[in-house]
C-alpha positions as a Markdown table, in Angstrom:
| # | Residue | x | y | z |
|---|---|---|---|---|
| 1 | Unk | 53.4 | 113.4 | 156.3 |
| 2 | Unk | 55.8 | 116.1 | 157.7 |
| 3 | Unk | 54.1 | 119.2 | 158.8 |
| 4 | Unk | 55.4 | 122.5 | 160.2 |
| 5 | Unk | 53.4 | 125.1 | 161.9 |
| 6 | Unk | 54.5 | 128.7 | 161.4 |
| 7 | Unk | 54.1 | 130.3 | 165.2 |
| 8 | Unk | 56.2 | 132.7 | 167.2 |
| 9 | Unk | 54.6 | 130.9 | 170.4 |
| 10 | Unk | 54.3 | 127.0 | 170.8 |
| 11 | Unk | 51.9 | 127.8 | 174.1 |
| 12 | Unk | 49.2 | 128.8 | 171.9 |
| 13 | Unk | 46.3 | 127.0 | 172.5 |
| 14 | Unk | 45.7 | 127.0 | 168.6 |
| 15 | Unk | 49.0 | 126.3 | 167.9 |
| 16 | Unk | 49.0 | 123.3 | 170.2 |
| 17 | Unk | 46.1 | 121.9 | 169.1 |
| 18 | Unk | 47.4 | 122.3 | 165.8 |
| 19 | Unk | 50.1 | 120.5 | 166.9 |
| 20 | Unk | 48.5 | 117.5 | 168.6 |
| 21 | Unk | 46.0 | 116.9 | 166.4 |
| 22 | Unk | 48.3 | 116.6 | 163.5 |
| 23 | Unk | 50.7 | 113.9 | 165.7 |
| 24 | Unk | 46.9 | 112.0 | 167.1 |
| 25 | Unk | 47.0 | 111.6 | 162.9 |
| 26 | Unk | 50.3 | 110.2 | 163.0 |
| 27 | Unk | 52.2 | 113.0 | 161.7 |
| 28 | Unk | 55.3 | 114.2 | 162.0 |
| 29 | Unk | 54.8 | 118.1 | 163.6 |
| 30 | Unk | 57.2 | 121.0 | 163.7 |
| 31 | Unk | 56.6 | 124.1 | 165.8 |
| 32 | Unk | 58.5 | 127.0 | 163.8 |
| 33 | Unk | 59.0 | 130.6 | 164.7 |
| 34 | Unk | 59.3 | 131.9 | 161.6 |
| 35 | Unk | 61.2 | 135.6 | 162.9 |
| 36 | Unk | 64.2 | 132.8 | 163.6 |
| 37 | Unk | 64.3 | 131.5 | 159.5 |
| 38 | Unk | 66.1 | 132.6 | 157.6 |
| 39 | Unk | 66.1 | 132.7 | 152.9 |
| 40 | Unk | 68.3 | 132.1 | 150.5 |
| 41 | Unk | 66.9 | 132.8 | 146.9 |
| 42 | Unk | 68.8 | 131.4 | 144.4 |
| 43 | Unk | 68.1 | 130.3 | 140.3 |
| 44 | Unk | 66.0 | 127.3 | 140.9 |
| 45 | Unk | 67.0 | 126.1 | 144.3 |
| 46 | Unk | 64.9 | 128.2 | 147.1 |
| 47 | Unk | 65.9 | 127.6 | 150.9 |
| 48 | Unk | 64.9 | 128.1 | 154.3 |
| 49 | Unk | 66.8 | 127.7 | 157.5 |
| 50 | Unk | 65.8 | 127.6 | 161.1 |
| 51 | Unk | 67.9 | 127.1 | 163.9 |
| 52 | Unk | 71.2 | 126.6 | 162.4 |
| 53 | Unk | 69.8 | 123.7 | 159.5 |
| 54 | Unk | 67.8 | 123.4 | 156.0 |
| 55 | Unk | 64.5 | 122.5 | 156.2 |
| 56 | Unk | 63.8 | 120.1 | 153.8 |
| 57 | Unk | 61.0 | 117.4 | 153.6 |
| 58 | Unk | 58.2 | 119.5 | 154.9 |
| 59 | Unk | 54.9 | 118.8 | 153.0 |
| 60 | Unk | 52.9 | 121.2 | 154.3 |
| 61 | Unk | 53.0 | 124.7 | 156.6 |
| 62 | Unk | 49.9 | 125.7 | 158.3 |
| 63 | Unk | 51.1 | 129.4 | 158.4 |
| 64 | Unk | 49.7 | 131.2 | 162.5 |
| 65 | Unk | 51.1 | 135.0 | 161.7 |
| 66 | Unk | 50.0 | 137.7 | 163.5 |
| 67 | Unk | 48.7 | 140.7 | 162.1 |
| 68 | Unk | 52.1 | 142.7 | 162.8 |
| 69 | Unk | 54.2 | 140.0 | 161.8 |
| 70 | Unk | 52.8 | 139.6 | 158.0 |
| 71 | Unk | 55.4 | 140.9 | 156.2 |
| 72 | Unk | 58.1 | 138.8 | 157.3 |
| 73 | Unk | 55.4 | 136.0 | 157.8 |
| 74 | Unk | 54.3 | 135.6 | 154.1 |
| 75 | Unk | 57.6 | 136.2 | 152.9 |
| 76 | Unk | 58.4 | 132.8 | 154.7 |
| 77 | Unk | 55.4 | 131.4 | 153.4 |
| 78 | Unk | 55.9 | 132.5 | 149.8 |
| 79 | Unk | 59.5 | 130.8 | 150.4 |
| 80 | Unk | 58.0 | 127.7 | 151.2 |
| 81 | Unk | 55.3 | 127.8 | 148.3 |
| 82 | Unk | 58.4 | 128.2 | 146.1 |
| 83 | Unk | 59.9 | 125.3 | 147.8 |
| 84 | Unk | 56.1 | 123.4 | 146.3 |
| 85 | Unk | 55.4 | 122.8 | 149.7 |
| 86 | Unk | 51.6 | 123.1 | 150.2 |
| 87 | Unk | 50.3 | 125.9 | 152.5 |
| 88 | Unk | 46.7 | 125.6 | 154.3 |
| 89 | Unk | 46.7 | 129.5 | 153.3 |
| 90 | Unk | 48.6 | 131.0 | 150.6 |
| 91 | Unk | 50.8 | 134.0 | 151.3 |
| 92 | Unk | 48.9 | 136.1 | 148.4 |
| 93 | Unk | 45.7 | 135.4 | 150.4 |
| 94 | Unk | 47.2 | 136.2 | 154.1 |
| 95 | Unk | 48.4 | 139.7 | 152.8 |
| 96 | Unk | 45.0 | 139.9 | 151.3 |
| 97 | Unk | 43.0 | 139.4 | 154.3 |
| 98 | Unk | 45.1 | 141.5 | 156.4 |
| 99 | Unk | 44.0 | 144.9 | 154.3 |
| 100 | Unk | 40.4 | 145.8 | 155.8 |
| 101 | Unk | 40.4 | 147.6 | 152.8 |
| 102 | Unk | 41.4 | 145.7 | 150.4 |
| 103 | Unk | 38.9 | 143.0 | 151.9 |
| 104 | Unk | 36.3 | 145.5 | 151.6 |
| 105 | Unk | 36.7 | 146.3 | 147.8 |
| 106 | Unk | 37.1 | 142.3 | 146.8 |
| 107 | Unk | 33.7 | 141.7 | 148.9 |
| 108 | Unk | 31.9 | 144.6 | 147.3 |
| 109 | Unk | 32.2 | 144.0 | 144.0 |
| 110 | Unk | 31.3 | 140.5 | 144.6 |
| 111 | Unk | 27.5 | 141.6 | 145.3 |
| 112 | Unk | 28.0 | 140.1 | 149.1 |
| 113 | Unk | 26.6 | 142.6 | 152.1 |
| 114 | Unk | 29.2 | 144.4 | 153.6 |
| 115 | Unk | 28.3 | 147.6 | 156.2 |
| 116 | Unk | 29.0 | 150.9 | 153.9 |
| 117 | Unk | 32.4 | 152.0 | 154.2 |
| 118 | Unk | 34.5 | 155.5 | 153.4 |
| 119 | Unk | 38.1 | 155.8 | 153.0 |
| 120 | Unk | 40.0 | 158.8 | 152.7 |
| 121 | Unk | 43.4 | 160.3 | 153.4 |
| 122 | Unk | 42.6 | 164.1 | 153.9 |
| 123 | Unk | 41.2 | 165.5 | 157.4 |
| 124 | Unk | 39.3 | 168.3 | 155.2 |
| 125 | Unk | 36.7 | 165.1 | 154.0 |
| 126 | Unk | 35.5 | 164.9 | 157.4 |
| 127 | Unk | 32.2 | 165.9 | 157.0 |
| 128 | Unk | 31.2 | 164.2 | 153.6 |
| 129 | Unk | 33.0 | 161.3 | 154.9 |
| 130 | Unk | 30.2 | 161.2 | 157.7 |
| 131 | Unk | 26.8 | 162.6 | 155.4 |
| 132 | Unk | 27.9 | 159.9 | 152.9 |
| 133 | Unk | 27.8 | 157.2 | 155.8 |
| 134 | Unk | 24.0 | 158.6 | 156.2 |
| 135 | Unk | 25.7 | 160.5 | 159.6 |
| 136 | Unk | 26.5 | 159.4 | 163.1 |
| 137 | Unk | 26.9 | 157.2 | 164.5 |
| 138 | Unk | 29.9 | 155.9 | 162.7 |
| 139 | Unk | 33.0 | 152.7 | 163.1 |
| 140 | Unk | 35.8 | 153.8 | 163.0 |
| 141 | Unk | 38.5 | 151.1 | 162.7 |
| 142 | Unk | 42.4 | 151.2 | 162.4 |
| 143 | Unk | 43.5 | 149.3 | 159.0 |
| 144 | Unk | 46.1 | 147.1 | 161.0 |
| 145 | Unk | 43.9 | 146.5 | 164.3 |
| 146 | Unk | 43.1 | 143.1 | 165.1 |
| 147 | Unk | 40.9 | 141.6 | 168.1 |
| 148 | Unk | 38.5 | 144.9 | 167.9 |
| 149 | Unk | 42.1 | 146.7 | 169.0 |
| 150 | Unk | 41.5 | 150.3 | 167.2 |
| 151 | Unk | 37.9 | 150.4 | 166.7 |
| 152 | Unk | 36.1 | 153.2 | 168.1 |
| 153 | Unk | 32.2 | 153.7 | 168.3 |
| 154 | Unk | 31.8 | 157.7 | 167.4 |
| 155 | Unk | 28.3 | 158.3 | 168.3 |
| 156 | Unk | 28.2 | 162.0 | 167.6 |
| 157 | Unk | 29.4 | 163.7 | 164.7 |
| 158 | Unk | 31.4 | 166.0 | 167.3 |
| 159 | Unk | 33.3 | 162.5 | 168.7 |
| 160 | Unk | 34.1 | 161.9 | 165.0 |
| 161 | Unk | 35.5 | 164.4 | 164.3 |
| 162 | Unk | 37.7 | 164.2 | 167.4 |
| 163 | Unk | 38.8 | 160.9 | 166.8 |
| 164 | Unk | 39.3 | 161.1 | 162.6 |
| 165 | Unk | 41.5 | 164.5 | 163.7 |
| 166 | Unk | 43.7 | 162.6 | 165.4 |
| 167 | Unk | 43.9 | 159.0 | 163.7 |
| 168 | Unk | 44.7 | 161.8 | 161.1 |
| 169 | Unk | 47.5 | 163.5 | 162.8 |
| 170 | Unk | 49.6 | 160.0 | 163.6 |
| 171 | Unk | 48.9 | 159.7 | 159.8 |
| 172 | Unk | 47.2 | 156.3 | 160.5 |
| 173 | Unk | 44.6 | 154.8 | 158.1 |
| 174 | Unk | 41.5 | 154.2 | 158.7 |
| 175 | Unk | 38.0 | 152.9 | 157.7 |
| 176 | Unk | 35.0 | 154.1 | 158.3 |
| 177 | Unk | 31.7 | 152.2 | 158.6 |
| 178 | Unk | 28.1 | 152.5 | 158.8 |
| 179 | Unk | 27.0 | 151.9 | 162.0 |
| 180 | Unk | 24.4 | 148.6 | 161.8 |
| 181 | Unk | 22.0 | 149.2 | 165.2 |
| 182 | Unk | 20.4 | 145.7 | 164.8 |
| 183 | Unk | 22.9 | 144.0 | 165.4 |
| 184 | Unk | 22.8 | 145.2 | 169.0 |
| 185 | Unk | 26.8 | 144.5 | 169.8 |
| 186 | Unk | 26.9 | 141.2 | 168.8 |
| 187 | Unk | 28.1 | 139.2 | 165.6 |
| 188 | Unk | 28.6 | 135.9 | 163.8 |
| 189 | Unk | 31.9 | 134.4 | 163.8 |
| 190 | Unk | 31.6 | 131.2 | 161.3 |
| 191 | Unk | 34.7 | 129.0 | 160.7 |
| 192 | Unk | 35.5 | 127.8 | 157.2 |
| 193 | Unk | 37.2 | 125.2 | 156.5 |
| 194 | Unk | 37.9 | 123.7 | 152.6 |
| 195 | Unk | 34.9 | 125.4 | 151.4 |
| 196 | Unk | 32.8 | 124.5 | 154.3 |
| 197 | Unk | 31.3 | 126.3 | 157.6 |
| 198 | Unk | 32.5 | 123.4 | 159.7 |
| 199 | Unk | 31.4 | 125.5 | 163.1 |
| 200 | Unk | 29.8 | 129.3 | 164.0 |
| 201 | Unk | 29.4 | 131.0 | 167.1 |
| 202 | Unk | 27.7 | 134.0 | 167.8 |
| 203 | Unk | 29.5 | 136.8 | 170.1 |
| 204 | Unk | 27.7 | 139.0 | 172.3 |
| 205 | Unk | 29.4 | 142.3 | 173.4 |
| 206 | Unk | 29.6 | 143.2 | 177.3 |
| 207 | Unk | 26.9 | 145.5 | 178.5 |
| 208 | Unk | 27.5 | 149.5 | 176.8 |
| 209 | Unk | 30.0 | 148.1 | 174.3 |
| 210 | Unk | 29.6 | 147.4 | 170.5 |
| 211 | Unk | 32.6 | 145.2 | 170.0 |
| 212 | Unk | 31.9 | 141.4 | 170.5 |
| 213 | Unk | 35.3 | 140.2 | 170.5 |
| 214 | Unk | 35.6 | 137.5 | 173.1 |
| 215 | Unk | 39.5 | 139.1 | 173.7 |
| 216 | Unk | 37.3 | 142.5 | 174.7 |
| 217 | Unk | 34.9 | 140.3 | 176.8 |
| 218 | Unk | 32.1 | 139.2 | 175.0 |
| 219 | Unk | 30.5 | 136.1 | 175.5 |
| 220 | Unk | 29.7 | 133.3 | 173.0 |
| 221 | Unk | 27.3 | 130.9 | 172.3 |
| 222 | Unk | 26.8 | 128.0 | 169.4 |
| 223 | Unk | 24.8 | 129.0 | 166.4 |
| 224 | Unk | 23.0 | 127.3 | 163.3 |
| 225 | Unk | 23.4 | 129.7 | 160.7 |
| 226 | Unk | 21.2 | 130.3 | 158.1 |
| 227 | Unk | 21.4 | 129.1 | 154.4 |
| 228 | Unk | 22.3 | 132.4 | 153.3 |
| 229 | Unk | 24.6 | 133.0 | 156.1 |
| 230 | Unk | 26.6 | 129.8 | 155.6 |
| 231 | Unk | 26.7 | 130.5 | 151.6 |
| 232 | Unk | 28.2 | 133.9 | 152.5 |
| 233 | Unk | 30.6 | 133.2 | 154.8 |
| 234 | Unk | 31.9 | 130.2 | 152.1 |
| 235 | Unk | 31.8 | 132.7 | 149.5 |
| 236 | Unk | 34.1 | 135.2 | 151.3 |
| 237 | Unk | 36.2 | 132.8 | 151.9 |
| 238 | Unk | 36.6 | 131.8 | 148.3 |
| 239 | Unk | 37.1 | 135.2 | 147.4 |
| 240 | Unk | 40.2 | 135.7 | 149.2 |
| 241 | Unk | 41.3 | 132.3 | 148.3 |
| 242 | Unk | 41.5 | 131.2 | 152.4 |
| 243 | Unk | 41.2 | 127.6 | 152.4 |
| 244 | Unk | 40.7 | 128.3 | 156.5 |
| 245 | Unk | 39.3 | 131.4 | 157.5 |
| 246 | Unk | 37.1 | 132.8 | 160.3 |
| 247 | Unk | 34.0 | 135.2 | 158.4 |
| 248 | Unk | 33.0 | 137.3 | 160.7 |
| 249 | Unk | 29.3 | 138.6 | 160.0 |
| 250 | Unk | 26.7 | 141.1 | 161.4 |
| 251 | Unk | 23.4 | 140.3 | 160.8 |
| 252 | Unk | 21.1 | 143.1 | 159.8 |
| 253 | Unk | 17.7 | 143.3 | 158.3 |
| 254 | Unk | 19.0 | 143.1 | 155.4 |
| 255 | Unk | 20.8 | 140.0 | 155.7 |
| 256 | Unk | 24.3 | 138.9 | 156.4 |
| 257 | Unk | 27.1 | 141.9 | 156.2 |
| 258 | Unk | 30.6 | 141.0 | 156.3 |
| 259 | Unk | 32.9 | 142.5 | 158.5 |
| 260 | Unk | 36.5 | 141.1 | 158.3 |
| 261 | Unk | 37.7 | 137.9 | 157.1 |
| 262 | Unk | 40.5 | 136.6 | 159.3 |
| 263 | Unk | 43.3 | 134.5 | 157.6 |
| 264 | Unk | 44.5 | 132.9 | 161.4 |
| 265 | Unk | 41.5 | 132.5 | 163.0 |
| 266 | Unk | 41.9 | 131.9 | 167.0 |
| 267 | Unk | 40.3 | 128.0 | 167.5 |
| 268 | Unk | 40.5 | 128.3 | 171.2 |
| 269 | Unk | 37.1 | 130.4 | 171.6 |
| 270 | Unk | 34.9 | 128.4 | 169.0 |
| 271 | Unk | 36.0 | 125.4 | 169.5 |
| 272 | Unk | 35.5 | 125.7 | 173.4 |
| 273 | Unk | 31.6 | 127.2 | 172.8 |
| 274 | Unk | 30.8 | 124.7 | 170.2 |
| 275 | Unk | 32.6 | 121.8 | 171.1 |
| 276 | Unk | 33.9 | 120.7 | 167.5 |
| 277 | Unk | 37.5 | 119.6 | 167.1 |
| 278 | Unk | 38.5 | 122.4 | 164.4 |
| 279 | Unk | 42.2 | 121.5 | 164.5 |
| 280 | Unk | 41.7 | 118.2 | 163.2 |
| 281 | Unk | 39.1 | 119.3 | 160.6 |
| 282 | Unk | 42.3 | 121.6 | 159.4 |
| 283 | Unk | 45.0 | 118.4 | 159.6 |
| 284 | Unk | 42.1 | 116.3 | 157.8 |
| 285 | Unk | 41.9 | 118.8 | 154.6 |
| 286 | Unk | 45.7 | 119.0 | 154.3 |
| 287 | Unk | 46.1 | 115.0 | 154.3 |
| 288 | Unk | 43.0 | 115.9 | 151.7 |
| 289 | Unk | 44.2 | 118.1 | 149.1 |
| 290 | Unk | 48.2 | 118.4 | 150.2 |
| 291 | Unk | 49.1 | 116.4 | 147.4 |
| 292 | Unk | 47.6 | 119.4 | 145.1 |
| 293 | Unk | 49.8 | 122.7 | 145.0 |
| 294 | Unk | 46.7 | 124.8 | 143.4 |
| 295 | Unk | 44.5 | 126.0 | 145.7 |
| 296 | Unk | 42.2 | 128.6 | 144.3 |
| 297 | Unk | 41.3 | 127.8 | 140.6 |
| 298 | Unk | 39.7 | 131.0 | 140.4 |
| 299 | Unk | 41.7 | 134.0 | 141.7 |
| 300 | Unk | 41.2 | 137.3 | 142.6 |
| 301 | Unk | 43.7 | 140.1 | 140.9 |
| 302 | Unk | 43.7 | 142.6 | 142.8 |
């Protein structure tokens, strides 16, 4: 099977792991920064060309697009879905994923926990904003942020105000959350893979900070989730229609919430705290289910 794996960086441990583990499976691998391709949309003949040649023969793209890159990123991987090559993520569900709020709404309606969350564009909502989050202390968190970049922790309804005021001013949009206190800075970071929680980890923030990404510090440990834990995390998943996805979850006392459903999820950290080989879980379900285009029977519209 030929294979190429959208990345801007073939140093990445996920990308190289990617990368061997497909060629330990006897495939043929390609490393492509997708900024170099470039399109050409035509009546029934859709192409893509990287470093001065067609690519043609690819089977499958595992797509690794960062968060500011997404654009340009799905519009590559929409290219290739065109092309009916088969993509471990469709580019409908990476552009999903990518909008906390979007995410949010899809989640909610679904009846899964999520922590309450406001939205609004007009400094002048301030204080409902906050009484309708039952007051402080509040998340605030940057639409675009990734890697618990642009997340703030407003503990007083003075800070709040401070911060929202000036998100506000650099006309930036933003989400704001109820602040769960059981969870005591840490959360659950479960890996799907194909419909299934092949490995979860639970992260532990630094002492005096709530965030428990492992890129802020935080430590990690291996974790057995629990039935309902697992079956939201899968669920999430689904909804979005990510065939590979990291759920990240706080647990509260009144059960799993879901806090962001991550369409490239970094496989250094898990796989390094709970010792499973993740990359070839993710080469084994595209030699599974690469010979089917349709990936999500039931879709989301919205």
């Amino acid at each position: 099977m030929n294979i190429a794996i959208l990345s801007r960086n073939s140093n990445l441990y996920s990308t190289r792991r990617l990368y061997e583990s497909a060629k330990d499976r006897g495939h043929n691998v390609e490393i492509v920064d997708f900024l170099k391709c470039y399109m050409v949309i035509e009546q029934f003949n859709p192409g893509i060309y990287y470093e001065g040649k067609k690519l043609t023969g690819i089977d499958a793209v595992i797509p690794r697009i960062g968060a500011s890159r997404t654009f340009y990123g799905t519009a590559v991987v929409r290219q290739f879905e065109m092309m009916n090559v088969f993509p471990v993520n469709e580019s409908q569900s990476i552009v999903r994923s990518r909008d906390k709020l979007r995410t949010m709404q899809i989640i909610s309606r679904s009846g899964l926990g999520i922590p309450k969350t406001a939205f609004a564009s007009h400094p002048g909502d301030i204080k409902q904003l906050i009484d309708s989050l039952g007051g402080t202390p509040i998340v605030i968190k940057l639409i675009q942020g990734t890697q618990g970049i642009g997340v703030v922790l407003a503990e007083t309804r003075k800070a709040a105000k401070s911060v929202l005021e000036a998100f506000y001013g650099l006309k930036a949009n933003m989400l704001l959350q109820q602040f769960v206190h059981e969870a005591k800075g840490s959360d659950i970071r479960a890996l799907v893979v194909g419909g299934k929680v092949i490995a979860a980890m639970k992260r532990q923030g630094p002492e005096g900070e709530f965030r428990s990404n492992i890129h802020q510090g935080g430590s990690a440990k291996a974790v057995k989730l629990s039935k309902e834990e697992r079956a939201t995390a899968v669920k999430a998943a689904k909804l979005l229609g990510l065939n590979v996805a990291g759920v990240d979850m706080l647990q509260s006392e009144s059960g799993p919430k879901i806090m962001e459903v991550n369409s490239s999820p970094g496989l250094e950290g898990i796989e390094t705290t709970t010792g499973i080989d993740i990359a070839s879980k993710i080469i084994e379900f595209i030699e599974d289910n690469s010979h089917d285009r349709k990936l999500i029977k039931d879709r989301v519209k919205v």
